[in-house]
PDB file of the backbone (N, CA, C, O) and the ligand in Angstrom, with CONECT records:
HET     ZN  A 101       1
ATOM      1  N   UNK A   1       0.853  -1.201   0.000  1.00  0.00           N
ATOM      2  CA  UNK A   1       0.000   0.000   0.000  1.00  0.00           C
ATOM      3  C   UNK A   1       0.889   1.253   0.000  1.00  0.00           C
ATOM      4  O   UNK A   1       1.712   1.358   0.909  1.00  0.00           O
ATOM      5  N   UNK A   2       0.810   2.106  -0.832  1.00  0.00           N
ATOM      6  CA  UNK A   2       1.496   3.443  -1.278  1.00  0.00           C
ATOM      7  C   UNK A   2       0.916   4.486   0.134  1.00  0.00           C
ATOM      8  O   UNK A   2      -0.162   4.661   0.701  1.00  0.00           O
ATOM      9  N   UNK A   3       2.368   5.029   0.279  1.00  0.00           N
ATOM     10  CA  UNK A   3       2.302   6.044   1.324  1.00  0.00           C
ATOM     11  C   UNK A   3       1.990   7.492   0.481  1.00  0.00           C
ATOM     12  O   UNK A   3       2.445   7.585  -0.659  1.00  0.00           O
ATOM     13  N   UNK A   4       1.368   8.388   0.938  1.00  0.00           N
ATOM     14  CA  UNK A   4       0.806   9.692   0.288  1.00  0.00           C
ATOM     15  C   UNK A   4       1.077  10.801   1.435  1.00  0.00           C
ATOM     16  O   UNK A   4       0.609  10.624   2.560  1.00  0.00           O
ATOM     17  N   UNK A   5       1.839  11.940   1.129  1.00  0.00           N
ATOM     18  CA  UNK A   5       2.306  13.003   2.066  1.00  0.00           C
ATOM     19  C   UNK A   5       0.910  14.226   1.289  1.00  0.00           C
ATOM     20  O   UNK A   5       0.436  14.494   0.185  1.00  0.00           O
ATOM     21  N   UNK A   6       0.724  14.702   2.981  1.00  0.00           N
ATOM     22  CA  UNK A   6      -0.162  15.777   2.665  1.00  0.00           C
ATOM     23  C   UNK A   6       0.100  17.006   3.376  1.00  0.00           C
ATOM     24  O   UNK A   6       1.052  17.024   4.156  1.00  0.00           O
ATOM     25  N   UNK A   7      -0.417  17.754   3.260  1.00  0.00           N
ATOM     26  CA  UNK A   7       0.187  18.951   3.770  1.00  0.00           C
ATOM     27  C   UNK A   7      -1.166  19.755   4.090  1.00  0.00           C
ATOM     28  O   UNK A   7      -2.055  19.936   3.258  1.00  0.00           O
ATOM     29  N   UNK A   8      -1.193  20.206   5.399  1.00  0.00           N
ATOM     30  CA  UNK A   8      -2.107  21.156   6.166  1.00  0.00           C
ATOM     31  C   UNK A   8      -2.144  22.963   5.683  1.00  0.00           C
ATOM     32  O   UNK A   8      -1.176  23.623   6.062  1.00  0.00           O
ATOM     33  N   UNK A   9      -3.055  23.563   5.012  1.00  0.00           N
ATOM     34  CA  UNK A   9      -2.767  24.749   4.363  1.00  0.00           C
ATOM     35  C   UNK A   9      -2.917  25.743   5.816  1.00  0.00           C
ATOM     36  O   UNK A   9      -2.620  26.936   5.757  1.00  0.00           O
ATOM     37  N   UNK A  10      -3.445  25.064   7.200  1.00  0.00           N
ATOM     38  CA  UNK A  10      -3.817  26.264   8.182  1.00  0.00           C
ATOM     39  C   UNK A  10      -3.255  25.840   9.001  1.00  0.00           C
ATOM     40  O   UNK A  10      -3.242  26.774   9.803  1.00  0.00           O
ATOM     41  N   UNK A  11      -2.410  24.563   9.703  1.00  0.00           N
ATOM     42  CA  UNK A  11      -1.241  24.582  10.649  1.00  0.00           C
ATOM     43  C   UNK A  11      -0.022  24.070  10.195  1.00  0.00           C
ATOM     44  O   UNK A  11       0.594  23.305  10.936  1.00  0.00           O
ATOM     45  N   UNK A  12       0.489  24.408   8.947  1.00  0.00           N
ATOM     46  CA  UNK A  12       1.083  23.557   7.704  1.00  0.00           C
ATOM     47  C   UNK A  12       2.046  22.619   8.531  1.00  0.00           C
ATOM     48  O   UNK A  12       3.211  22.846   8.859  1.00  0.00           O
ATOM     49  N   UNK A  13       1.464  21.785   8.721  1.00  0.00           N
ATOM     50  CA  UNK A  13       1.598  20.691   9.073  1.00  0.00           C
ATOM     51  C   UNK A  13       1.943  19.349   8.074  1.00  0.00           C
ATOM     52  O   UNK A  13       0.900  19.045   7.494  1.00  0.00           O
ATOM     53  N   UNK A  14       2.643  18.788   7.831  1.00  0.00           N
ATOM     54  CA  UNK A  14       2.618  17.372   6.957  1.00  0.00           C
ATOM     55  C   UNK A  14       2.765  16.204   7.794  1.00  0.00           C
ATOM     56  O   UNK A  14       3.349  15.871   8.825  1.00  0.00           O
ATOM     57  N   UNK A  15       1.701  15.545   6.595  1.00  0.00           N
ATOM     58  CA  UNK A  15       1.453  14.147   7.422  1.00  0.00           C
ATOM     59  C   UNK A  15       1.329  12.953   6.482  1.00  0.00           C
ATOM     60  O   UNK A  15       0.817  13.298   5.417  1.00  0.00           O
ATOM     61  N   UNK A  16       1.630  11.686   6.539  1.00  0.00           N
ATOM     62  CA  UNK A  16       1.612  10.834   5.868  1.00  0.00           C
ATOM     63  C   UNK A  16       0.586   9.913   5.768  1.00  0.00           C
ATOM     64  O   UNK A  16       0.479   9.486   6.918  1.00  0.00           O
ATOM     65  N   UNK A  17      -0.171   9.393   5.128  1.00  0.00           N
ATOM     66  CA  UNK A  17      -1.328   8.151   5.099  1.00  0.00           C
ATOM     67  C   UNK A  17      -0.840   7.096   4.234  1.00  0.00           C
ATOM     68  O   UNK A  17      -0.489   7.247   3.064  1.00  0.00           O
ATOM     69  N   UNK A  18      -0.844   5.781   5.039  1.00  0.00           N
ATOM     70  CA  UNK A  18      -1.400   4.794   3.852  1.00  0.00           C
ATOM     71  C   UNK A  18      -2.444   4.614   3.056  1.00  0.00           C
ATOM     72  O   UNK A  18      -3.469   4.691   3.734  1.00  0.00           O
ATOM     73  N   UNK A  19      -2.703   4.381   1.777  1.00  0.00           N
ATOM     74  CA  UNK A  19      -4.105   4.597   0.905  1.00  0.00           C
ATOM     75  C   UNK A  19      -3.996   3.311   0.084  1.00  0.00           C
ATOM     76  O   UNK A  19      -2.956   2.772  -0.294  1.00  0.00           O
ATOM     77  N   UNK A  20      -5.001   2.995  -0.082  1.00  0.00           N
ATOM     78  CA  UNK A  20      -5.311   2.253  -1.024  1.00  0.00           C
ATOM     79  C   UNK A  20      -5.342   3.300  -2.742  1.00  0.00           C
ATOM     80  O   UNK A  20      -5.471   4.524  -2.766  1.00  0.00           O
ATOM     81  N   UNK A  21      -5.219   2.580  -3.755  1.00  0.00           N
ATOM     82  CA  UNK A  21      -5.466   3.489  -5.045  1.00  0.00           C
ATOM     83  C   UNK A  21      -6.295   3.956  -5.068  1.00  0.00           C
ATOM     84  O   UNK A  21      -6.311   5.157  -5.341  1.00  0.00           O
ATOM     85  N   UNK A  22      -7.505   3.219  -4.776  1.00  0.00           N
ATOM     86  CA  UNK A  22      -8.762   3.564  -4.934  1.00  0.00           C
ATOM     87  C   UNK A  22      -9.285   4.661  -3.855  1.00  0.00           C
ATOM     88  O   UNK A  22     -10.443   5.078  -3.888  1.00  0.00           O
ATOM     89  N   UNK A  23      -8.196   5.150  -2.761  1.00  0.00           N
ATOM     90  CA  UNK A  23      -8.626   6.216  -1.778  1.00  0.00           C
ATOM     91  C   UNK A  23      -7.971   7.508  -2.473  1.00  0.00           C
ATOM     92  O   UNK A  23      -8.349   8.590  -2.024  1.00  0.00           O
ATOM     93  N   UNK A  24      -6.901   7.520  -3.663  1.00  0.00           N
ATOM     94  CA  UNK A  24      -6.307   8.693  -3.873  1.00  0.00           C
ATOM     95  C   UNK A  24      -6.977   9.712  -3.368  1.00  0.00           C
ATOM     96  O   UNK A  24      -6.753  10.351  -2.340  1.00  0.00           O
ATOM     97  N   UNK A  25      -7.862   9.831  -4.201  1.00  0.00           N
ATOM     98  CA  UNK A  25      -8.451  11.341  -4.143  1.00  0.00           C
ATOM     99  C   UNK A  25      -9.531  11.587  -3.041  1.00  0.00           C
ATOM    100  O   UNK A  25     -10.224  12.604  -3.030  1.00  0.00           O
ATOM    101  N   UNK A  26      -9.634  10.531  -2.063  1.00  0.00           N
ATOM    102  CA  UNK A  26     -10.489  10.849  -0.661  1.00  0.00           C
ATOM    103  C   UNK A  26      -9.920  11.978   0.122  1.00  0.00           C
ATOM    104  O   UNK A  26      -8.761  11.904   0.530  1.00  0.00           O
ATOM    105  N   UNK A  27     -10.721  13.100   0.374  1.00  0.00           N
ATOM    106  CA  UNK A  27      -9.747  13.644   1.271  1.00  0.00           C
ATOM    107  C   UNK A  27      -9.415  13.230   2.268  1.00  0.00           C
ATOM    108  O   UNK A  27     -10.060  12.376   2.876  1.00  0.00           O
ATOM    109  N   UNK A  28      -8.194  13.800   2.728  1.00  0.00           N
ATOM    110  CA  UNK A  28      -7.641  13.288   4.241  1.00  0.00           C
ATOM    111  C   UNK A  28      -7.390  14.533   5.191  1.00  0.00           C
ATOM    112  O   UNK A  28      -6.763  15.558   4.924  1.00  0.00           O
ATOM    113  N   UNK A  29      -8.014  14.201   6.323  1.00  0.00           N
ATOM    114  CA  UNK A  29      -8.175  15.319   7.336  1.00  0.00           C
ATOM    115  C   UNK A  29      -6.962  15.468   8.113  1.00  0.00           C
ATOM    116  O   UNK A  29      -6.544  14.376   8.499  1.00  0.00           O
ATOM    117  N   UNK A  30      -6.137  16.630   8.531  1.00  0.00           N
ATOM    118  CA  UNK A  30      -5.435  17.142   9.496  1.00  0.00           C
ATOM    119  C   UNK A  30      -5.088  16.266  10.709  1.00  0.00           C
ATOM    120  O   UNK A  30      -6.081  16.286  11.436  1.00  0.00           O
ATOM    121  N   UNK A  31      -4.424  15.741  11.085  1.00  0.00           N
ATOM    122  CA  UNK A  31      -4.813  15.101  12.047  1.00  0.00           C
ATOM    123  C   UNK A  31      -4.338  16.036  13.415  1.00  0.00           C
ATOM    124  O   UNK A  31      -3.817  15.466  14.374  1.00  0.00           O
ATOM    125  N   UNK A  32      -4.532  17.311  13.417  1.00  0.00           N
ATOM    126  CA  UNK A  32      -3.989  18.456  14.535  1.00  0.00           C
ATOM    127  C   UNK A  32      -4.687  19.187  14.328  1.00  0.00           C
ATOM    128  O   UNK A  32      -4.656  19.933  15.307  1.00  0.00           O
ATOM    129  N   UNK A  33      -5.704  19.700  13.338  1.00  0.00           N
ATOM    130  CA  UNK A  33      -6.906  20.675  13.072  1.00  0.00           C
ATOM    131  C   UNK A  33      -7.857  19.991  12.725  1.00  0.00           C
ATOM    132  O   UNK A  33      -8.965  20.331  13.139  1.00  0.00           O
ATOM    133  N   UNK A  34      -7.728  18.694  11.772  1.00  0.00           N
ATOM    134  CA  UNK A  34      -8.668  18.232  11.316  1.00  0.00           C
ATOM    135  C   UNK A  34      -9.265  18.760  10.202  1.00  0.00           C
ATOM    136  O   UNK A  34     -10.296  18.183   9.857  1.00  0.00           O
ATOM    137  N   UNK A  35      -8.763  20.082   9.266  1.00  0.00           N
ATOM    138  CA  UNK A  35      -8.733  20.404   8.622  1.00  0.00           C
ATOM    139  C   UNK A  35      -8.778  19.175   7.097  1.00  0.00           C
ATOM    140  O   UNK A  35      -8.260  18.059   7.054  1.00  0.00           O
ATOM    141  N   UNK A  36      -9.377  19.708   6.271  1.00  0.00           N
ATOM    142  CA  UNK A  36      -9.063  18.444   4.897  1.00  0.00           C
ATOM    143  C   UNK A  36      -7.847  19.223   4.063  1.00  0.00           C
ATOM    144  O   UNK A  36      -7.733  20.426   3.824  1.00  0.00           O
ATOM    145  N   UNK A  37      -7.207  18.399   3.800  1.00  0.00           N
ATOM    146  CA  UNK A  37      -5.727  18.444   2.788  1.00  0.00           C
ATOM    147  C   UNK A  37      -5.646  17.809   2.277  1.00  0.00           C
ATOM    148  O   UNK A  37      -6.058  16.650   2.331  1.00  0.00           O
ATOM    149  N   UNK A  38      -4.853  18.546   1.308  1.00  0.00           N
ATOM    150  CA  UNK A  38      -5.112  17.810  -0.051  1.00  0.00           C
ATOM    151  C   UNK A  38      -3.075  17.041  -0.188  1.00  0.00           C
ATOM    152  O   UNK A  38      -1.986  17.413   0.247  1.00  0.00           O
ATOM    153  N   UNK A  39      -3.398  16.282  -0.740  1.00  0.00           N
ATOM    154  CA  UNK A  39      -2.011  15.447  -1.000  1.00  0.00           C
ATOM    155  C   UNK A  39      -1.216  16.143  -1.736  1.00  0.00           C
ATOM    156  O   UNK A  39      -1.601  16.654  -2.788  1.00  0.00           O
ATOM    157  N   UNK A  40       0.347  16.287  -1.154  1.00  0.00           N
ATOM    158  CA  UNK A  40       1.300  17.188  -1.735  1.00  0.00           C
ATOM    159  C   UNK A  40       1.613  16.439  -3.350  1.00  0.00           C
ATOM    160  O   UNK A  40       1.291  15.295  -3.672  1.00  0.00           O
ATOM    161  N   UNK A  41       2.177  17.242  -4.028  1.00  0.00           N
ATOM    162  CA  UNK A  41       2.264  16.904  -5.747  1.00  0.00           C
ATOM    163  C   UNK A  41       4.005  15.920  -5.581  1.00  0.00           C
ATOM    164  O   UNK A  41       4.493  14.890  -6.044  1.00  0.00           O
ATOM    165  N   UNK A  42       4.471  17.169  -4.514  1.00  0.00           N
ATOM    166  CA  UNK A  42       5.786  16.966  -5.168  1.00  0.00           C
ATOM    167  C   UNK A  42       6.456  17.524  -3.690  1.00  0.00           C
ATOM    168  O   UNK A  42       5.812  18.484  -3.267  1.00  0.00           O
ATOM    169  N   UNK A  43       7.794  17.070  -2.671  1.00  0.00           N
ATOM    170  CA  UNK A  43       8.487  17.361  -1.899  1.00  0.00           C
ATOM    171  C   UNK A  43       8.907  19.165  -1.969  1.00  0.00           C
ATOM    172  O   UNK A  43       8.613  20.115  -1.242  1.00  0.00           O
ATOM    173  N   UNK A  44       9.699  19.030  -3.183  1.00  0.00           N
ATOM    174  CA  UNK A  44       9.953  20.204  -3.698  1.00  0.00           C
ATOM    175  C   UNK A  44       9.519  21.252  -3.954  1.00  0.00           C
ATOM    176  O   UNK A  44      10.261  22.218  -4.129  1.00  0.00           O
ATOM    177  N   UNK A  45       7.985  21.336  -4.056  1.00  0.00           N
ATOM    178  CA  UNK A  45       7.361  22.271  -4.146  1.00  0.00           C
ATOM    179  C   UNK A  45       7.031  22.675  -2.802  1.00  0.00           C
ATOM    180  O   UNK A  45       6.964  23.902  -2.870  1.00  0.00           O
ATOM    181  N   UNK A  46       6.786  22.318  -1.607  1.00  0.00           N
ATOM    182  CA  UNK A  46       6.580  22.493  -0.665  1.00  0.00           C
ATOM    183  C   UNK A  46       7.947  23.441  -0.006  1.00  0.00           C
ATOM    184  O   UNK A  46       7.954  24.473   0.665  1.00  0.00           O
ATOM    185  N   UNK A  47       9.261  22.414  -0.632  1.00  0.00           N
ATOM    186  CA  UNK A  47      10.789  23.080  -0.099  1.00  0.00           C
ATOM    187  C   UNK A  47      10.236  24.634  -0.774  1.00  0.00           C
ATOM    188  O   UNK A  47       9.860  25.537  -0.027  1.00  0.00           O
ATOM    189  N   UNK A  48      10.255  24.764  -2.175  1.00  0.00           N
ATOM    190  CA  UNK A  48      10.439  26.077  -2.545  1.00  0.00           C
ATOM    191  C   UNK A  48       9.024  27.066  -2.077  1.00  0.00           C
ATOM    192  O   UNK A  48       9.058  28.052  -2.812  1.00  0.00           O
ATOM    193  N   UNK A  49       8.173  27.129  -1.414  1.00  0.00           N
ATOM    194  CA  UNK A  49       7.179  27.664  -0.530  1.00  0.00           C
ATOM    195  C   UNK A  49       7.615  28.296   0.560  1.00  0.00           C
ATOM    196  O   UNK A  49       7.472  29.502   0.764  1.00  0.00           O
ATOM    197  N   UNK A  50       8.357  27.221   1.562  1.00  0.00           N
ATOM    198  CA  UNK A  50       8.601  27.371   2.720  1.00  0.00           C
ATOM    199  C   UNK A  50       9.995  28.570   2.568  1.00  0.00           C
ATOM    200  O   UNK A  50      10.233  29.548   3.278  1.00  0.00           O
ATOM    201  N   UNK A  51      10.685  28.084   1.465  1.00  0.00           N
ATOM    202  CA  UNK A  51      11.535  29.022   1.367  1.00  0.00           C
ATOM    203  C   UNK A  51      11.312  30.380   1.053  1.00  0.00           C
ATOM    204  O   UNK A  51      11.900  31.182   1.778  1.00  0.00           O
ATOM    205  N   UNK A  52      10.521  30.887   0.040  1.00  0.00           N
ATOM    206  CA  UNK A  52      10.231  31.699  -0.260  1.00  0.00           C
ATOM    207  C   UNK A  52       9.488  32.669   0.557  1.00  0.00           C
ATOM    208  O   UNK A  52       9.368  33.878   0.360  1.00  0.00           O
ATOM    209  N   UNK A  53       8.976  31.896   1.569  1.00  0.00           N
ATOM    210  CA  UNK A  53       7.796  32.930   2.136  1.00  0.00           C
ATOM    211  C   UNK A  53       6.671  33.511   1.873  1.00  0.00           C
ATOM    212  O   UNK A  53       5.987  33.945   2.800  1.00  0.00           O
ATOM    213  N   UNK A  54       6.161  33.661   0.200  1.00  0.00           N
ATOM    214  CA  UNK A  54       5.552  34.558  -0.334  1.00  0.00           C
ATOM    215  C   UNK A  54       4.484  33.356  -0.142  1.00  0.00           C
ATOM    216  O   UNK A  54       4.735  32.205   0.216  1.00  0.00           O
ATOM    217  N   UNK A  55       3.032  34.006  -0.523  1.00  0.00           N
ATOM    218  CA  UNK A  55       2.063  33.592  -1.138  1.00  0.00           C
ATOM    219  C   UNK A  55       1.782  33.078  -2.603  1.00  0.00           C
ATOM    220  O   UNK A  55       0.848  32.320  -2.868  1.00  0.00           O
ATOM    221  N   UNK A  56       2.706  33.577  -3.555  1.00  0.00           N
ATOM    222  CA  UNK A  56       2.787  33.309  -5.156  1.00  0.00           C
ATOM    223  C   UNK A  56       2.305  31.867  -5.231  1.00  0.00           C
ATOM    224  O   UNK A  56       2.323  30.927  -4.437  1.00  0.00           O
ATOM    225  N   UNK A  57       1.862  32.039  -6.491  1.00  0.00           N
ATOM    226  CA  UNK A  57       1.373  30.480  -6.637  1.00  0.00           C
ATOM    227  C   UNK A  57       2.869  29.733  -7.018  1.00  0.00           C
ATOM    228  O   UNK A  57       3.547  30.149  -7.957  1.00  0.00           O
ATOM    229  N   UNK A  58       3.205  28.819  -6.345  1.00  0.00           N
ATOM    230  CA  UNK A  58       4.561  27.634  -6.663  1.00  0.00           C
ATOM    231  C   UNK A  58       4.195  26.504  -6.380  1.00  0.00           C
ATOM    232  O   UNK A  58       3.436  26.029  -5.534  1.00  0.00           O
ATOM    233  N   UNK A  59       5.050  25.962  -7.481  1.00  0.00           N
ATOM    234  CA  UNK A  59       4.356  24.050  -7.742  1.00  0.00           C
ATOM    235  C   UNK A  59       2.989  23.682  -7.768  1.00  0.00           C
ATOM    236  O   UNK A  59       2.393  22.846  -7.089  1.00  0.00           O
ATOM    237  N   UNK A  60       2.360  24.863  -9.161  1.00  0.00           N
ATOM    238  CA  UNK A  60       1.415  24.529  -9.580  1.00  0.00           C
ATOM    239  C   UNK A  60       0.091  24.829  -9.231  1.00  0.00           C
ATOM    240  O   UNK A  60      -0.912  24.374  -9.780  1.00  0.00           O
ATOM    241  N   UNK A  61       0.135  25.635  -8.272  1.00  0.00           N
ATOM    242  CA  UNK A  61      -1.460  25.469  -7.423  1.00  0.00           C
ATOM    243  C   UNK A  61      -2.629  25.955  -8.227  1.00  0.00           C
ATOM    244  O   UNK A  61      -2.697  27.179  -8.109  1.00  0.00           O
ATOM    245  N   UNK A  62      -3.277  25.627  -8.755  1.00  0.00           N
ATOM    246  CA  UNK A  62      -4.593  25.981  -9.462  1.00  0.00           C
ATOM    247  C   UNK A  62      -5.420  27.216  -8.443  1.00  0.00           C
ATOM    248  O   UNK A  62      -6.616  27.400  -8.669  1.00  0.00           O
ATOM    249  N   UNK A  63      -4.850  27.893  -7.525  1.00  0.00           N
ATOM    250  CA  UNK A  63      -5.999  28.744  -7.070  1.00  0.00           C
ATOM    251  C   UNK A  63      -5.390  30.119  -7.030  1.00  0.00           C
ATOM    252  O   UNK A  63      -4.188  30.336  -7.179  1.00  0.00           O
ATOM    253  N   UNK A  64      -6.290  31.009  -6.822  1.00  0.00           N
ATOM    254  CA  UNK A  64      -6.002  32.375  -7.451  1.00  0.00           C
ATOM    255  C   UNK A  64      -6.451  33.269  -6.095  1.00  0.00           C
ATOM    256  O   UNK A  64      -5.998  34.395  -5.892  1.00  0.00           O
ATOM    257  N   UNK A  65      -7.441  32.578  -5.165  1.00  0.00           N
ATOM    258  CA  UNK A  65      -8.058  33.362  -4.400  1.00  0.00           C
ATOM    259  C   UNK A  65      -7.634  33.433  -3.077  1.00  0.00           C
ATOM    260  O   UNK A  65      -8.055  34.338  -2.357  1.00  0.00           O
ATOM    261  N   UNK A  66      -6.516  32.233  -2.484  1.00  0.00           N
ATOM    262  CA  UNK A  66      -5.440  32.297  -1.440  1.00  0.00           C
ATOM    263  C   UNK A  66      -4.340  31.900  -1.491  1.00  0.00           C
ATOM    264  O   UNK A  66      -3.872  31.260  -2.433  1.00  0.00           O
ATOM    265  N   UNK A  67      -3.748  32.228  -0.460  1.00  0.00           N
ATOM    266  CA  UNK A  67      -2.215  32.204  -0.636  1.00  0.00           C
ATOM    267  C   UNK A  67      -2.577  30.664  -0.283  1.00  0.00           C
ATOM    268  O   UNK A  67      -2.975  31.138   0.781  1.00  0.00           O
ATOM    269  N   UNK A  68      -2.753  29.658  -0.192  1.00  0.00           N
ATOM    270  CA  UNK A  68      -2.760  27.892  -0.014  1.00  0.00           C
ATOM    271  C   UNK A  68      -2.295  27.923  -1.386  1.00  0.00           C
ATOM    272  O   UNK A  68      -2.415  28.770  -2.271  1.00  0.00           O
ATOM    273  N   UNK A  69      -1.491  26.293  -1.323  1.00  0.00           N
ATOM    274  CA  UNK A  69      -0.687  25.634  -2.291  1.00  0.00           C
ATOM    275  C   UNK A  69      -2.145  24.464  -2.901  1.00  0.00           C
ATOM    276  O   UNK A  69      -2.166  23.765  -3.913  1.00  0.00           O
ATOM    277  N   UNK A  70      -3.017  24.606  -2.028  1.00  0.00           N
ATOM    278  CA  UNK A  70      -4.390  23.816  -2.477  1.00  0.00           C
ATOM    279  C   UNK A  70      -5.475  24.225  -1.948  1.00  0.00           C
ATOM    280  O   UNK A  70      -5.479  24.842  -0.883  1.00  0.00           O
ATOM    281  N   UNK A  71      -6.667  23.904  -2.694  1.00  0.00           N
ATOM    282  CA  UNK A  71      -7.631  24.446  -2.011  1.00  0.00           C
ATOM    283  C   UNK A  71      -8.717  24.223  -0.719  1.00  0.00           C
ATOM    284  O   UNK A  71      -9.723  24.892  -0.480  1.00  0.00           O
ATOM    285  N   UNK A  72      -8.301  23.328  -0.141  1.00  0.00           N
ATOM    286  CA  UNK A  72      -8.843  22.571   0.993  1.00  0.00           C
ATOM    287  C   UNK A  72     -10.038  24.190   1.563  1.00  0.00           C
ATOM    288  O   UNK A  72     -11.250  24.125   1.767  1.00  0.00           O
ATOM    289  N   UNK A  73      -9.349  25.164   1.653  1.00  0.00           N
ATOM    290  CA  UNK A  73     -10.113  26.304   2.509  1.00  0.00           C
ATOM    291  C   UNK A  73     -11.009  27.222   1.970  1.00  0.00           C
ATOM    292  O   UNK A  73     -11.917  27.764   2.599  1.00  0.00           O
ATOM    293  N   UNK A  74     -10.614  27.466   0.242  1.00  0.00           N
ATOM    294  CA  UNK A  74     -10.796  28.296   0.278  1.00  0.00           C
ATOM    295  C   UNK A  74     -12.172  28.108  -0.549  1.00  0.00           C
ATOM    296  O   UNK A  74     -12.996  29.008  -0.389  1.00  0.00           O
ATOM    297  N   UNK A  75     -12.555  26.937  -1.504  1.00  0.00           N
ATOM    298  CA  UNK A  75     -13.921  26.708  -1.839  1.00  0.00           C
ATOM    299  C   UNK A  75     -13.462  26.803  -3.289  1.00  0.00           C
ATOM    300  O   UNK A  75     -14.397  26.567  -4.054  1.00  0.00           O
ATOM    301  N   UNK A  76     -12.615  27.003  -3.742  1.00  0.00           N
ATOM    302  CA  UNK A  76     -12.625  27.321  -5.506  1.00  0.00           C
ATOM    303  C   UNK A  76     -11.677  26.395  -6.117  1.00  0.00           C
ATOM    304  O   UNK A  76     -11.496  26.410  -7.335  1.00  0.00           O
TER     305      UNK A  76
HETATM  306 ZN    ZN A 101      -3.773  21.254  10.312  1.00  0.00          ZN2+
END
């Protein structure tokens, strides 16, 4: 069973789950907010975030309306 890293957009927190394939795209909740997060793409994109500081969209994020790397919060 494939391990899947996710990442918390409101106590950025990362956390790991075992999943079945068929759970990919279930969300998985925070386990410190309980918040839903969405599964990181890529290690690296997370490195160049944390580094940067900014809000800019890096490693891809499809959203326009918060500074999150996904949209777990923001509804779009
Ligand atoms: Zn959290």
């Amino acid at each position: 069973m494939p391990i899947y890293e996710y990442f918390c957009p409101v106590c950025k927190s990362k956390f790991e789950l075992l999943r079945l394939m068929s759970e990919i795209d279930v969300t998985a909740v925070c386990p410190v907010c309980n918040t839903p997060s969405s599964r990181t793409l890529s290690k690296f994109a997370c490195y160049v975030k944390d580094a940067g500081g900014s809000s800019s969209s890096v490693g891809g994020s499809s959203c326009s309306g918060c500074s999150a790397t996904d949209c777990g919060s923001c509804g779009k």
